[in-house]
C-alpha positions in Angstrom: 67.4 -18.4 134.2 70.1 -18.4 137.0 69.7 -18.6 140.8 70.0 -14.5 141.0 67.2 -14.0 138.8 64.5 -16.2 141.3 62.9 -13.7 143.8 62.7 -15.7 146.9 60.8 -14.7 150.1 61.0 -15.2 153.8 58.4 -16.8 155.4 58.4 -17.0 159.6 56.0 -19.4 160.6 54.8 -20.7 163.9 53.6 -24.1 163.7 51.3 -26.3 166.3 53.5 -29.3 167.6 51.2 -32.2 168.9 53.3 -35.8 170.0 49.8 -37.1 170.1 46.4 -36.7 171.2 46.8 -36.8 174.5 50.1 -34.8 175.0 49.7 -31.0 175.4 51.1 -29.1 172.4 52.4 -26.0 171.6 53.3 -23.4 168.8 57.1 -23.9 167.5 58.3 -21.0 165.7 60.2 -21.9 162.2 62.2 -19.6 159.3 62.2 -20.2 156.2 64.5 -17.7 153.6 64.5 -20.0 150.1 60.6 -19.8 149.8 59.5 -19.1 146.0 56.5 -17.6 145.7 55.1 -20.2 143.1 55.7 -22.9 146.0 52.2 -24.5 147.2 51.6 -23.9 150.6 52.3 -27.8 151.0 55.3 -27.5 148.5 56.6 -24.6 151.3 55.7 -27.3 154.0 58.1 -29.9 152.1 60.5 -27.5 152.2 60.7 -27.2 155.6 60.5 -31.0 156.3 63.3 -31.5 154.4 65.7 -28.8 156.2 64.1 -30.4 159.6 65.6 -34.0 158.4 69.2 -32.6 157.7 69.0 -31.0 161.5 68.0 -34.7 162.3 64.7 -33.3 164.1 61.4 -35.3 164.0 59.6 -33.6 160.9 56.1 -31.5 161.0 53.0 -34.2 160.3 50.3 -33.2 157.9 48.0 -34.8 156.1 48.1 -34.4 151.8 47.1 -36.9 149.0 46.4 -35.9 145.5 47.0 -32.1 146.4 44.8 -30.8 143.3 41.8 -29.5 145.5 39.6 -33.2 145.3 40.9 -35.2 147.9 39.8 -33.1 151.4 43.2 -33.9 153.1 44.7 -31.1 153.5 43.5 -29.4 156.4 45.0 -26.7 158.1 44.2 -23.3 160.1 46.3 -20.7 158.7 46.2 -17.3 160.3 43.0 -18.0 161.6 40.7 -18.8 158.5 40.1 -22.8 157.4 42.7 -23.3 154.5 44.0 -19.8 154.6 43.4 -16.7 153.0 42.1 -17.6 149.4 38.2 -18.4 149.3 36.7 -21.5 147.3 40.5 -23.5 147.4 42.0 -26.0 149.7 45.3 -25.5 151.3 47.2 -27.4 148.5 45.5 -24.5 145.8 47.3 -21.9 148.5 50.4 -20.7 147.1 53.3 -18.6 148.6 52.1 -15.7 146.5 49.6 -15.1 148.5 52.1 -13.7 151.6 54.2 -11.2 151.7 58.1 -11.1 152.3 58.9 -11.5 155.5 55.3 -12.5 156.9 54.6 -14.5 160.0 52.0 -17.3 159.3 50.4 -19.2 162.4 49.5 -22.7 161.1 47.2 -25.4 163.3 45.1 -28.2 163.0 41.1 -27.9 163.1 39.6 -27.0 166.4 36.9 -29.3 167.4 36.5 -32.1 170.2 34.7 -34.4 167.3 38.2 -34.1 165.2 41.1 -34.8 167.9 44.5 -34.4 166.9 46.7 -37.4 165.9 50.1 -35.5 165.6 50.9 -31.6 165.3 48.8 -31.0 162.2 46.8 -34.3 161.4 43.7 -34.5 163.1 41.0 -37.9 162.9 38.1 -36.9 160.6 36.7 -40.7 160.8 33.5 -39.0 163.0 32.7 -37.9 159.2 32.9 -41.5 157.6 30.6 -42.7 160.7 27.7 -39.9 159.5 27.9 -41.2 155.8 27.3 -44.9 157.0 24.6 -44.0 159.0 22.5 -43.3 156.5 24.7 -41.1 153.6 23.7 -43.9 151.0 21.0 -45.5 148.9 20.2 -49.0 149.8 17.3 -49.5 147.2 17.8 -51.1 144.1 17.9 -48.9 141.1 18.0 -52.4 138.6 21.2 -52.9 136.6 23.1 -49.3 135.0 21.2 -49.6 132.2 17.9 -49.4 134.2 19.2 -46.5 136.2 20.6 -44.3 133.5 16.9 -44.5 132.1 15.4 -42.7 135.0 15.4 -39.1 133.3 16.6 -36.6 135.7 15.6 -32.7 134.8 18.7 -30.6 134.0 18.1 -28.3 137.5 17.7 -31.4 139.6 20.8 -33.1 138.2 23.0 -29.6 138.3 21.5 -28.8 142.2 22.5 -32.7 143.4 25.7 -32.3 141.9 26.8 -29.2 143.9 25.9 -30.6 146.9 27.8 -33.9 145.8 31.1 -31.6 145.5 32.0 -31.8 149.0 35.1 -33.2 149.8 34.7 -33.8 153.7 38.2 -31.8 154.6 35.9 -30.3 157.7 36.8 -26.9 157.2 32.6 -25.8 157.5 33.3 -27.3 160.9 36.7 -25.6 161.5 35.1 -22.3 160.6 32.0 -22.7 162.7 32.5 -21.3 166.3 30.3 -24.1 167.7 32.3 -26.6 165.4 28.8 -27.7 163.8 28.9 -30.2 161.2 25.6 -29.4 159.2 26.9 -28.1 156.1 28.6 -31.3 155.8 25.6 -33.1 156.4 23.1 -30.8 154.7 25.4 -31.8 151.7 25.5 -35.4 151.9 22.1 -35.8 152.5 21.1 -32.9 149.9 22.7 -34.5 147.0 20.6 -37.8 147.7 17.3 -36.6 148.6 16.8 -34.9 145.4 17.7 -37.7 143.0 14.5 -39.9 142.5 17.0 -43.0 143.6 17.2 -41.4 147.2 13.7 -40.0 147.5 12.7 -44.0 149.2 14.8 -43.6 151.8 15.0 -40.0 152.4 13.2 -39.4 155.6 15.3 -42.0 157.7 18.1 -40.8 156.1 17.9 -37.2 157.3 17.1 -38.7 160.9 20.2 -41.3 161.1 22.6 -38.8 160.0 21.6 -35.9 162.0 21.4 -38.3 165.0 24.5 -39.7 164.3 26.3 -36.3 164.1 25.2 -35.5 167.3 26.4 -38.8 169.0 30.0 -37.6 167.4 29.7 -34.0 169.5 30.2 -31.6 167.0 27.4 -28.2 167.7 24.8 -26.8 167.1 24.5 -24.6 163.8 25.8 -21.2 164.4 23.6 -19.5 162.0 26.4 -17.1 161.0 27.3 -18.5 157.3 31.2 -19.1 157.8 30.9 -22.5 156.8 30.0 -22.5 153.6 32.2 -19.2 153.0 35.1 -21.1 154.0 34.1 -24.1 152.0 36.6 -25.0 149.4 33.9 -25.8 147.0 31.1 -23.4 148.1 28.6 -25.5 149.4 25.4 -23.2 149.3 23.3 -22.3 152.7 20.7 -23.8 150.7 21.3 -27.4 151.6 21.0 -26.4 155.4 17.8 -25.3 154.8 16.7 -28.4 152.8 18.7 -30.4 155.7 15.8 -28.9 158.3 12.7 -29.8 156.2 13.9 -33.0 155.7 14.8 -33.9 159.3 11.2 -31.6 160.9 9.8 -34.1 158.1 11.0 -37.2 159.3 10.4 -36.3 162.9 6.6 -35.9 162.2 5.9 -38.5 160.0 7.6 -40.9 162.8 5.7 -39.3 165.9 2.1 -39.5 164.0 3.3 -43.2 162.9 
């Protein structure tokens, strides 16, 4: 196939600009005319980098890793939606086919005061990692891997911890959230513990660390409006919130009558 026979596209796109966190940034406007629509929204992002280097400007940061969905590194607001326009995918699953010719694309980092930004499009998730040490674990001991992979776990118990084990902390429930709550998150973390017999010991604390801990961090209070799980790369179910509140209403009584 020759060069005549690739259909490429022309992508405008206005992209946040950041030094650091405590510079005031700004929307840069970019053009792009050798975009293939097979291109990854990242690939399209490479692209760009690249033509920036040759000019001898400072290239756009992002953050990327394995950039097949697992990783949670990717995040960016694109057009206004977490990750873009495709539900249940990360940005790096976004491809250019999902624009049209001669679109304009907006693209900026999450919005929240618990994630600020490190540089244009990289913003510091490490509020996440301090919610999963204050409690996102299982401290007991289960005996050797023999001993644990004889506790039997019921098919429906196993399947329901694994879905809430599939999040990959990118933060997009909190990007989508107009009060940048983090529950989903930690309705999932905690979720995928509490109904494992290993995590049942320690469950009640758990629930009552974590929450506490996500307040300390500042994100809000749950919007009630459901964005966050659809804007969830993996579709982390509602469901989790709700087992989230029993857990923590739980804890809080048992440690009042105690």
């Amino acid at each position: 196939m020759s060069a005549n026979d690739i259909s490429f596209m022309k992508i405008n796109l206005k992209v946040w600009r950041q030094r650091n966190q405590n510079a005031a940034g700004k929307l840069v406007e970019y053009s792009l005319d050798n975009i293939s629509p097979d291109m990854s929204f990242l690939e399209m992002f490479d692209v760009l980098n690249g033509e920036l280097t040759k000019k001898g400007e400072e290239i756009i940061a992002f953050d990327h890793d394995c950039r097949e969905g697992i990783c949670g590194m990717c995040s960016m607001y694109i057009n206004g939606r977490a990750h873009g326009p495709q539900t249940g995918a990360t940005t790096c699953q976004l491809h250019m086919r999902s624009f049209s010719d001669g679109d304009t694309i907006v693209v900026e980092p999450w919005r929240a005061r618990a994630f600020p930004v490190i540089k244009d499009l990289m913003v510091d998730r490490a509020a996440f990692d301090r919610v999963v040490q204050a409690g996102g674990y299982i401290s007991v001991n289960t005996g050797s891997a023999r001993d644990a992979n004889e506790t039997l776990i019921p098919r429906p118990i196993a399947d329901e911890a694994m879905d809430a084990a599939q999040c990959i902390g990118c933060g997009a429930c909190v990007a989508a959230c107009k009060n940048a709550s983090a529950m989903l998150f930690v309705a999932a973390k905690v979720s995928h513990l509490a109904v494992l017999p290993q995590g049942k010991a320690e469950a009640s604390q758990r629930a009552e660390k974590m929450v506490a801990q996500m307040d300390a961090e500042g994100f809000g209070a749950c919007s009630f409006t459901g964005a966050c799980s659809v804007e969830c790369p993996k579709s982390i179910s509602l469901d989790h919130i709700a087992r989230l509140n029993r857990e923590y209403l739980g804890a809080k009584v048992t440690s009042e009558v105690v």
